[in-house]
TORROZA-758116 format. One record per atom (N, C-alpha, C): x, y, z. Coordinates in steps of 0.05 Angstrom, whole numbers, padded with zeros to 5 digits, always signed. Layout:
BEGIN
XYZ ...
This chain:
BEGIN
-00309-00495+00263 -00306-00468+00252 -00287-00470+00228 -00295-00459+00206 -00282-00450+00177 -00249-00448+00187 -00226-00449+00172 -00205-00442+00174 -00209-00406+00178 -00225-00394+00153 -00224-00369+00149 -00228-00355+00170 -00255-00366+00197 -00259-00350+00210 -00247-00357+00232 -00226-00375+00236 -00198-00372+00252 -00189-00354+00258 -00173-00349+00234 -00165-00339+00223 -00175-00302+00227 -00196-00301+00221 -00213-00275+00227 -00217-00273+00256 -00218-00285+00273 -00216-00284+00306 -00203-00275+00306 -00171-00291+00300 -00143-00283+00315 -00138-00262+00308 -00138-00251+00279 -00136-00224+00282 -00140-00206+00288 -00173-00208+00296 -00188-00183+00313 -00173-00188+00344 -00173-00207+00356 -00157-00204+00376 -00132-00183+00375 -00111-00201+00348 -00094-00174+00347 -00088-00149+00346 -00106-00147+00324 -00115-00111+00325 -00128-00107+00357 -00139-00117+00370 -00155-00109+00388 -00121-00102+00415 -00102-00115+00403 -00079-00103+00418 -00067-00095+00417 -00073-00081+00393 -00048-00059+00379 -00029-00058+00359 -00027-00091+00356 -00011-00100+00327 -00020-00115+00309 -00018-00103+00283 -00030-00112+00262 -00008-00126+00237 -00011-00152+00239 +00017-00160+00219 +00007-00160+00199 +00023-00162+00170 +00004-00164+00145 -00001-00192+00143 +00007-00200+00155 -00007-00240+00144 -00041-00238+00154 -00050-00221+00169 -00077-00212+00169 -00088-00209+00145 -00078-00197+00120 -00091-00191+00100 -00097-00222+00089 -00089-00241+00094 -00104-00268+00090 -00117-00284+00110 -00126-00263+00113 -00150-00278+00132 -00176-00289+00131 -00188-00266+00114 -00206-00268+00098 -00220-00295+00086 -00190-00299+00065 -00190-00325+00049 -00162-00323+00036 -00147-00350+00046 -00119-00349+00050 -00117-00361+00015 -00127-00361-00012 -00116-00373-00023 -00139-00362-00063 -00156-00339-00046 -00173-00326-00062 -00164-00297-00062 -00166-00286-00080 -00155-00257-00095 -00177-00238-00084 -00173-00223-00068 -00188-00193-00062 -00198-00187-00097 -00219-00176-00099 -00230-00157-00118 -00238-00141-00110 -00226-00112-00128 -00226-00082-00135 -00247-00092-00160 -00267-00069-00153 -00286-00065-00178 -00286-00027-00181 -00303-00015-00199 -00309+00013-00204 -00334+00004-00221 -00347+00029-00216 -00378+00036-00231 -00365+00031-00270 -00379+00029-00288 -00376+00018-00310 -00377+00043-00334 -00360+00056-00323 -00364+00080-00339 -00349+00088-00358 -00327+00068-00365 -00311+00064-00390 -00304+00030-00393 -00279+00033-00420 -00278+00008-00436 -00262-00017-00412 -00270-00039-00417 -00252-00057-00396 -00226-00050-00403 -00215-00045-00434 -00184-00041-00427 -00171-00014-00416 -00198+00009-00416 -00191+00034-00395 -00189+00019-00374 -00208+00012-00355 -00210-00001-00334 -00190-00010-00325 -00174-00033-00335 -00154-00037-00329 -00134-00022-00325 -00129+00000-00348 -00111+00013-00348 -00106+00036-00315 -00139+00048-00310 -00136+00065-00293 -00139+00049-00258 -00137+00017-00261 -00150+00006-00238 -00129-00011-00231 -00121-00024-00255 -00101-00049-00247 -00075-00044-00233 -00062-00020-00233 -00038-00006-00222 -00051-00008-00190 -00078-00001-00178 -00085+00003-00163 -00085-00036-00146 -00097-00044-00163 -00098-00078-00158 -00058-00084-00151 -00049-00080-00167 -00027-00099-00160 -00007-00078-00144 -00016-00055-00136 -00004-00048-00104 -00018-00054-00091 -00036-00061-00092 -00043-00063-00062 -00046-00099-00058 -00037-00117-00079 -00029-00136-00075 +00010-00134-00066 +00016-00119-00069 +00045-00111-00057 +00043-00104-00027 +00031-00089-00031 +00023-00080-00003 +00013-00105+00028 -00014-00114+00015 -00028-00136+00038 -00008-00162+00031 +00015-00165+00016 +00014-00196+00011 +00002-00218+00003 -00026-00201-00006 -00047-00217-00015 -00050-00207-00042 -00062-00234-00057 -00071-00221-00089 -00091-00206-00077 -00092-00176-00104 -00117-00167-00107 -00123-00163-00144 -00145-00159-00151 -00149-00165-00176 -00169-00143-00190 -00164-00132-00210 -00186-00117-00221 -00203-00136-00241 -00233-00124-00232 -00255-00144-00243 -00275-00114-00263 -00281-00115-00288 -00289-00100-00301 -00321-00108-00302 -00345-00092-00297 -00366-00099-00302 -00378-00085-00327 -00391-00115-00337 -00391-00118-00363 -00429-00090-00376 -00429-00077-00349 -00453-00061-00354 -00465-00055-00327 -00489-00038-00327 -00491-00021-00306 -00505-00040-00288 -00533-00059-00296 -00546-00082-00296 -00519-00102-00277 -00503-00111-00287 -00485-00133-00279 -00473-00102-00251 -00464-00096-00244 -00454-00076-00233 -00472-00070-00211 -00498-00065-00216 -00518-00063-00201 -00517-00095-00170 -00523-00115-00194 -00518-00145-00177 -00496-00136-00157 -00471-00136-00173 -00451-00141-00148 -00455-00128-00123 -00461-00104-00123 -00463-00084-00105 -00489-00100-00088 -00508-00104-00090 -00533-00117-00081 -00518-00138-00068 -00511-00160-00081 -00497-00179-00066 -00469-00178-00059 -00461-00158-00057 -00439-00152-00047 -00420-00170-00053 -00403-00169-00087 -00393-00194-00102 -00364-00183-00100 -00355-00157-00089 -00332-00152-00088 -00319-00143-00060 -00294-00132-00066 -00277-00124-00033 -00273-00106-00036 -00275-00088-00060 -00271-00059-00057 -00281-00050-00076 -00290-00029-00073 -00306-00008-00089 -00298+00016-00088 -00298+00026-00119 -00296+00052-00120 -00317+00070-00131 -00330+00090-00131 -00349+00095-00151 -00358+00119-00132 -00385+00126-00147 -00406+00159-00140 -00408+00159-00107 -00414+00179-00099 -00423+00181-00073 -00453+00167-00075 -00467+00165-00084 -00496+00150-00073 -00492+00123-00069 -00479+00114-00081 -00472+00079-00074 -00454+00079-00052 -00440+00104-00055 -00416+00100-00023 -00429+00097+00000 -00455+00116-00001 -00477+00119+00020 -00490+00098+00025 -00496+00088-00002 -00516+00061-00003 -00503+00033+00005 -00483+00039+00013 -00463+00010+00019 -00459+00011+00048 -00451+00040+00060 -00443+00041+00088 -00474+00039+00099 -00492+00046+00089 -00522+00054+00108 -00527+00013+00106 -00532-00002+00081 -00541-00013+00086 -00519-00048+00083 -00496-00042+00080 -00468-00062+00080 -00458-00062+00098 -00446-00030+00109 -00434-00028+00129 -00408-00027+00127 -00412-00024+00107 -00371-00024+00102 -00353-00001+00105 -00335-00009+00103 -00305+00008+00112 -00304+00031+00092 -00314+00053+00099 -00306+00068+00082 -00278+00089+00076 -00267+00086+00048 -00233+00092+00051 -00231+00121+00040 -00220+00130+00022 -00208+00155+00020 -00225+00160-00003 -00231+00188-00010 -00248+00193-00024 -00236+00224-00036 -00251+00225-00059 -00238+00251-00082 -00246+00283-00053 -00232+00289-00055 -00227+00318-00042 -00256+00343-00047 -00252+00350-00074 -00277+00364-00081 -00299+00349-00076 -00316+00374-00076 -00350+00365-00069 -00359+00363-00099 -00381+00354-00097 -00399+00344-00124 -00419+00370-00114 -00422+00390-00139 -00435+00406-00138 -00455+00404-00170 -00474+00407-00171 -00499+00400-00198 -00515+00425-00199 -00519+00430-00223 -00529+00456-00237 -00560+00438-00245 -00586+00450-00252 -00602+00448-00259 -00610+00480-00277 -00611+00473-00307 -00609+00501-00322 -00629+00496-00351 -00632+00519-00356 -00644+00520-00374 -00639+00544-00398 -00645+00545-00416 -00637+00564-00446 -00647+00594-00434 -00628+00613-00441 -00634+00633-00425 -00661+00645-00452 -00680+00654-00431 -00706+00663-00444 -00718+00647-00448 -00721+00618-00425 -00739+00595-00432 -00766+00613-00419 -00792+00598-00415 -00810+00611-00407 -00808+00594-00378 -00784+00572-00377 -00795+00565-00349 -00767+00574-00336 -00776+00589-00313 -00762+00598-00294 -00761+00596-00269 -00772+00571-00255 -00784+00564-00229 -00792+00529-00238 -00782+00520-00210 -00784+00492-00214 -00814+00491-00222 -00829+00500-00206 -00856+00499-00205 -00860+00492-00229 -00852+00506-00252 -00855+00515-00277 -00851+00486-00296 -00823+00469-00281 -00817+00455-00297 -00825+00424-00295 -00842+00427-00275 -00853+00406-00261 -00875+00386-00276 -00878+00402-00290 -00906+00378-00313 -00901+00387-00343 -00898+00375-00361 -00892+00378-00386 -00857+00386-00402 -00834+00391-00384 -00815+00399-00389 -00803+00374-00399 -00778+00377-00409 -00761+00358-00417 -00738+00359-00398 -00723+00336-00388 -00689+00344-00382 -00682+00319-00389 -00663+00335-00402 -00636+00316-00421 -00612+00308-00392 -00612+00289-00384 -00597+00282-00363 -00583+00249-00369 -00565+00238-00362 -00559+00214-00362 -00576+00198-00346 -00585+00173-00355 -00598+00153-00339 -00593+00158-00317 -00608+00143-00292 -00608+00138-00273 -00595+00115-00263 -00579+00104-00252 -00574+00108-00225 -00546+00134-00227 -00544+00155-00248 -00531+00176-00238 -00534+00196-00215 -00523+00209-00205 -00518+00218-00180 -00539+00246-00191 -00523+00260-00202 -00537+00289-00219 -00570+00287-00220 -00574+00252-00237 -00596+00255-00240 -00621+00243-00224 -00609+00232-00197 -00617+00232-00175 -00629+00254-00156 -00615+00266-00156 -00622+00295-00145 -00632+00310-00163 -00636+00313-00194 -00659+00325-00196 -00682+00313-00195 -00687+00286-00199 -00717+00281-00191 -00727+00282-00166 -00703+00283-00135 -00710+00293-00121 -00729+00313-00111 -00724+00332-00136 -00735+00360-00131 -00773+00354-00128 -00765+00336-00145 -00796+00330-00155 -00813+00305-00144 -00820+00303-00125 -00830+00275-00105 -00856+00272-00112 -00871+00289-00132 -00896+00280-00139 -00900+00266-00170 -00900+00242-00163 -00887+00227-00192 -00903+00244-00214 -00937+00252-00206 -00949+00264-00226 -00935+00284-00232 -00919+00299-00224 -00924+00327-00240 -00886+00327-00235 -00867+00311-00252 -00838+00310-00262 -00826+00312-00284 -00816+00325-00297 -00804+00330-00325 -00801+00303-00333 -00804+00309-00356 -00801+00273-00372 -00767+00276-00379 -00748+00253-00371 -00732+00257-00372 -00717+00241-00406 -00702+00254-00418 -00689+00249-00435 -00664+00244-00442 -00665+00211-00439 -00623+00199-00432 -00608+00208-00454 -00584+00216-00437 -00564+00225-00455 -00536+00224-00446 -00521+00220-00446 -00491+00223-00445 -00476+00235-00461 -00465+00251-00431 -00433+00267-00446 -00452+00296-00430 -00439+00311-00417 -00447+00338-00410 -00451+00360-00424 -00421+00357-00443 -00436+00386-00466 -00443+00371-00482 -00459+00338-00494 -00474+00340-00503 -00507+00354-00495 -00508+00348-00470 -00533+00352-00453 -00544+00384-00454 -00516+00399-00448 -00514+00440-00458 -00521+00439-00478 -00512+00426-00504 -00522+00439-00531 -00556+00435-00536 -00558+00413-00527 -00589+00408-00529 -00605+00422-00522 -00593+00429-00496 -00618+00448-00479 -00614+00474-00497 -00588+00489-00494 -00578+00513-00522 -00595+00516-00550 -00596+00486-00559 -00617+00489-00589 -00638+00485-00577 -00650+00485-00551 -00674+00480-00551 -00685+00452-00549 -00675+00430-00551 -00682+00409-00554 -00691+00400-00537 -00682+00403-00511 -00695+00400-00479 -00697+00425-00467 -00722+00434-00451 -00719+00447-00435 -00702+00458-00414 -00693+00422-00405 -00677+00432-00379 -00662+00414-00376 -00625+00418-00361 -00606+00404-00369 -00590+00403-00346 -00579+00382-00341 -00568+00381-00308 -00533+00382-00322 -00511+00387-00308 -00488+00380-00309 -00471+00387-00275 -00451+00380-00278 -00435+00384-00253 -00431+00418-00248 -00418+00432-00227 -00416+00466-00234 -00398+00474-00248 -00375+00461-00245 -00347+00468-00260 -00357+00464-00290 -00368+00438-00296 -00374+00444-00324 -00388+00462-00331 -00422+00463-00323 -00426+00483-00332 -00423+00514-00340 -00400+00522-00316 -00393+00550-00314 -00374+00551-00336 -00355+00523-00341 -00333+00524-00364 -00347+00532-00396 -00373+00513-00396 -00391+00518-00420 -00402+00546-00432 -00409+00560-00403 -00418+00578-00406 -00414+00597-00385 -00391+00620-00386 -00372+00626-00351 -00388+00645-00351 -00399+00666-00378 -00418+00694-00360 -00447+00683-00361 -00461+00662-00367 -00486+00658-00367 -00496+00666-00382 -00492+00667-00414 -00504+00677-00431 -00520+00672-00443 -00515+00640-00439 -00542+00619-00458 -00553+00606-00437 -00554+00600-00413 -00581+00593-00402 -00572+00598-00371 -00596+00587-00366 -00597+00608-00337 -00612+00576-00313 -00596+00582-00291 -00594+00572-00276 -00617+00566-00256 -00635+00541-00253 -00657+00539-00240 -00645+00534-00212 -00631+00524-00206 -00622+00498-00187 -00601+00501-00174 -00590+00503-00151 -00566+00493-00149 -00560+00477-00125 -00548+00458-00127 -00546+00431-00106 -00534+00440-00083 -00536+00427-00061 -00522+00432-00041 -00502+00411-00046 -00464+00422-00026 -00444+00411-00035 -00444+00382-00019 -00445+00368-00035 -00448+00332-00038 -00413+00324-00033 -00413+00304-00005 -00388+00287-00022 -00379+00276-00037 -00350+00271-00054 -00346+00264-00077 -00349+00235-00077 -00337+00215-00099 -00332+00193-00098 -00309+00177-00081 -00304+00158-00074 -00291+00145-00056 -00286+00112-00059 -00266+00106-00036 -00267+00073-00039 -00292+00065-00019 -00301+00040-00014 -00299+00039+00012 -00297-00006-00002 -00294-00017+00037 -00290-00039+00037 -00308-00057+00044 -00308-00081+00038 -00332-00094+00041 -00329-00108+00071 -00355-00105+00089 -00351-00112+00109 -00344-00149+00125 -00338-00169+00091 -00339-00188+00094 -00305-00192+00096 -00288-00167+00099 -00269-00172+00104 -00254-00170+00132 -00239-00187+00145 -00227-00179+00183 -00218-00139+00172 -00232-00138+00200 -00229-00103+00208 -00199-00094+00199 -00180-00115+00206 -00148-00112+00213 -00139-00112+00178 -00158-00127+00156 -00152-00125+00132 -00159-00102+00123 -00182-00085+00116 -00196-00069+00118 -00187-00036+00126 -00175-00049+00145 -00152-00019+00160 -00130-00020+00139 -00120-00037+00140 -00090-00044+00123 -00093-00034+00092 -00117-00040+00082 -00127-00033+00050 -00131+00005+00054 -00147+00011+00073 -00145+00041+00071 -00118+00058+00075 -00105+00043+00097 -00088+00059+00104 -00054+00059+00085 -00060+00036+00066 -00048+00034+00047 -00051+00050+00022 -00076+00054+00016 -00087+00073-00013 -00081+00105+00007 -00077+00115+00028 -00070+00140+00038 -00042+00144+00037 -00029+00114+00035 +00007+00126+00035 +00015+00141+00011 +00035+00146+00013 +00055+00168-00010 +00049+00144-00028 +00053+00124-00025 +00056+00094-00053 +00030+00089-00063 +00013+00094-00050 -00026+00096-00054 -00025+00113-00080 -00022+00137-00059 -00021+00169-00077 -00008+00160-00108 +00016+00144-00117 +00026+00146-00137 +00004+00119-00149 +00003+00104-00139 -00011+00077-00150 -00044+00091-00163 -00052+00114-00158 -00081+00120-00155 -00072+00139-00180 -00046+00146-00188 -00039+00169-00210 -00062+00175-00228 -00063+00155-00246 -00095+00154-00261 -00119+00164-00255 -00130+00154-00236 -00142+00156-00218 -00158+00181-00210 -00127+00199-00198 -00120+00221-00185 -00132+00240-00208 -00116+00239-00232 -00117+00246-00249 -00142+00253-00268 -00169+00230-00261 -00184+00233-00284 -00207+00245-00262 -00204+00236-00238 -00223+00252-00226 -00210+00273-00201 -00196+00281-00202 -00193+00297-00175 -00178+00323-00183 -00171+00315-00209 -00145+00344-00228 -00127+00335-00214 -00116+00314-00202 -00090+00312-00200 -00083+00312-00167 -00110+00325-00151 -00097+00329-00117 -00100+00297-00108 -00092+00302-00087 -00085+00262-00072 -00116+00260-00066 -00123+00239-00056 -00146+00228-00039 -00139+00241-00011 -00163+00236+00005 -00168+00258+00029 -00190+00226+00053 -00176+00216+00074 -00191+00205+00087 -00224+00213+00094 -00237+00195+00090 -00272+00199+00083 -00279+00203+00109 -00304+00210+00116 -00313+00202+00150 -00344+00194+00140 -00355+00182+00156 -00379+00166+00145 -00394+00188+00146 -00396+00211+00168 -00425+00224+00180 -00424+00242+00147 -00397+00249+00131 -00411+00260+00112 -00432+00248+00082 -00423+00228+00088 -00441+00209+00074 -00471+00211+00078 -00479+00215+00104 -00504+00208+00111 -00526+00211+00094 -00545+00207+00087 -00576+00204+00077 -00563+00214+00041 -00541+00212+00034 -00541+00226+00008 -00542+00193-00012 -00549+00177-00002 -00571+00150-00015 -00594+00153-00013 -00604+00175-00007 -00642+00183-00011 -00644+00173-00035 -00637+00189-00055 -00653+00182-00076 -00644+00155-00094 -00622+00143-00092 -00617+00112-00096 -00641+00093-00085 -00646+00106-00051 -00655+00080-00042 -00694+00083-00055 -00696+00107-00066 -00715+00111-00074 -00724+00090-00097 -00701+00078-00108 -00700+00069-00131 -00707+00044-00124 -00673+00031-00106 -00666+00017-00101 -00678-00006-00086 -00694+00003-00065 -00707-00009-00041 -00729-00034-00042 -00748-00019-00068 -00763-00039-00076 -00751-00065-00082 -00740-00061-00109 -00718-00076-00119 -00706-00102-00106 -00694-00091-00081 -00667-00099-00056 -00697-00124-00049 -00715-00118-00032 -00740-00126-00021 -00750-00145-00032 -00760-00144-00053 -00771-00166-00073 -00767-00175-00087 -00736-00177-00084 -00715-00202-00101 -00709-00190-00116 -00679-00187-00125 -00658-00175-00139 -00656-00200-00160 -00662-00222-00164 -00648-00242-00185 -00675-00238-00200 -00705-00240-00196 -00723-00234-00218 -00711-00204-00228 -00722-00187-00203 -00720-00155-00222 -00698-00161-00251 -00674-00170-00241 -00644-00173-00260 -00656-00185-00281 -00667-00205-00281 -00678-00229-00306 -00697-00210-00316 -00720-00210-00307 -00728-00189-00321 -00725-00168-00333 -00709-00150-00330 -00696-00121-00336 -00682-00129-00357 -00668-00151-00346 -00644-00156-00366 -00654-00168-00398 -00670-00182-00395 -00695-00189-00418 -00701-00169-00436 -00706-00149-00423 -00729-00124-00429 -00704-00105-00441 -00686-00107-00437 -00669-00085-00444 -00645-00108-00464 -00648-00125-00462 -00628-00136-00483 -00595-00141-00469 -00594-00138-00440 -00568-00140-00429 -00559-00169-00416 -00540-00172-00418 -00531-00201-00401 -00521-00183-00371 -00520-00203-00353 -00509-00199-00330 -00494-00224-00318 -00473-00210-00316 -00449-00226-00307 -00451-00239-00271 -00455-00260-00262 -00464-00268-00232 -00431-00263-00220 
C-alpha cells in the first residue's frame, strides 16, 4: 500500500474517534500542493488577486501548501472538472451539482443569496408567451455552460422549436439589445434586471426562475474525509470570512458564506448534464481535441 493511503486509513480511523490533528491535511499527498481553482471568468492576474489570499490561508491553516491554478479558458476548465484535476472548486451552482451528483465531493460554504433569472423581452414585443418564443425568436444570452442560459433552454426540450440563441457578454449589454430590438429575448439575473429597469418600462417579463442555489466551494473527493472537514470548516471561520474578503465582496455584496447542504443542490445539474453526459460517455480527450481544433483554443492538461 502507497504511503498516501496510509496515511489516508489512519486518519479516517482518527476522525472516526473524534480527533482530528492537522498533520491529516497531509495525507492526501505529503509533499504536493492542494489546488484551488474557480470557473474562468476573469484575467489570471484578477484571479490571483481574488483567489490567492484564499490559497495561502488555507495553506496557514491545513499546514499544507495550497495553490491557486488559473484556467487558461472555459474548454481547459471544462477538462479539469471532468477529470477532476483539482482539490477545490469554486464556481456556479450547476457544476456544484454536477460534481456532488457525479464526484461526490465535499461540498463547503456557498454565497447566501439565491440565483434568481429573468427571461424578458422589449415591452410591446409581439411575443408574449413562451409558446410564442419558441421557433424563430432570438436570445441574446451568454454561452453555455452558463447557469442563466441553462435554464432557459430548459424551457424549451423540443430542440425543434428553441430560440436561436445569440452569445453575448456583460448583462446590460444583453438589456440594450433586446431594448433596440436586436434580440427578441434576453435573460439576466433579477437584481439586475430590476436595477436596469425598476418600473418595467422597457420590456416585460416572460419568465421567472425558481430560487436556485448560489455558487459555492465544494472538495474533491480524492481527498481523506478528515482533510476535507478541516478545508470547510476553515473557509467558515472568522479568518475564512476575512481571507474570502474579495470574494465576499464581488459576489455576495459583502455578507459571509453560509454552510451549503447537498439536498439543496439536487437535480439543479439537469441542464449541464444535458450537455454534459454525452460528452463525459464518449470520451472527453477526443470531444476536447476536437472542439478545441474547431474553435481555435488550447487546453491546458
Amino acid at each position: 500500500m502507497k504511503r498516501e493511503q496510509v496515511w489516508a486509513a489512519l486518519c479516517t480511523l482518527i476522525a472516526a474517534a473524534g480527533a482530528i490533528p492537522w498533520s491529516c491535511a497531509r495525507a492526501a499527498a505529503p509533499d504536493k500542493p492542494y489546488v484551488l481553482v474557480s470557473a474562468p471568468r476573469e484575467t489570471a492576474s484578477r484571479g490571483q488577486r481574488d483567489y490567492g489570499p484564499i490559497a495561502a490561508f488555507l495553506t496557514k491553516a491545513l499546514g499544507h501548501p495550497v495553490v491557486y491554478r488559473h484556467p487558461d479558458g472555459w474548454l481547459t476548465y471544462e477538462l479539469w472538472i471532468w477529470k477532476d484535476r483539482a482539490d477545490i472548486y469554486f464556481d456556479g451552482p450547476q457544476f456544484v451539482a454536477w460534481r456532488l451528483h457525479h464526484l461526490h465531493q465535499t461540498l463547503g460554504p456557498r454565497v447566501p443569496q439565491p440565483q434568481d433569472w429573468r427571461l424578458y423581452t422589449w415591452k410591446g414585443s409581439p411575443v408574449q408567451t413562451l409558446g410564442e418564443a419558441a421557433t424563430g425568436a432570438t436570445l441574446c444570452a451568454p454561452p453555455v455552460p452558463n447557469f442563466g442560459t441553462l435554464w432557459v433552454t430548459g424551457l424549451f426540450p423540443n430542440p425543434a422549436r428553441q430560440p436561436y440563441i445569440h452569445n453575448m457578454h456583460g448583462w446590460k449589454k444583453i438589456y440594450n439589445a433586446v431594448v433596440d430590438h436586436e434580440c427578441t429575448l434576453g435573460i439576466g439575473p433579477r437584481l439586475t434586471v430590476h436595477y436596469l429597469d425598476p418600473q418595467q418600462n422597457k420590456v416585460t417579463i416572460l419568465k421567472r426562475s425558481p430560487h436556485y442555489p448560489n455558487q459555492a466551494f465544494t472538495v474533491s473527493a480524492k481527498l481523506p474525509a478528515p482533510v476535507r472537514e478541516a478545508i470547510v470548516r476553515a473557509l467558515l471561520s472568522p479568518a475564512g470570512e476575512k481571507a474570502m474578503m474579495r470574494l465576499r465582496k464581488r459576489f455576495s455584496h459583502g455578507r459571509r458564506l453560509v454552510a451549503g447542504h447537498v439536498h439543496q443542490y439536487r437535480n439543479v445539474d439537469t441542464g449541464l448534464d444535458a450537455q454534459w453526459d454525452t460528452i463525459y460517455a464518449s470520451g472527453i480527450d477526443r470531444y476536447l481535441k476536437q472542439d478545441a481544433k474547431r474553435e481555435g483554443f488550447t487546453v491546458t492538461q
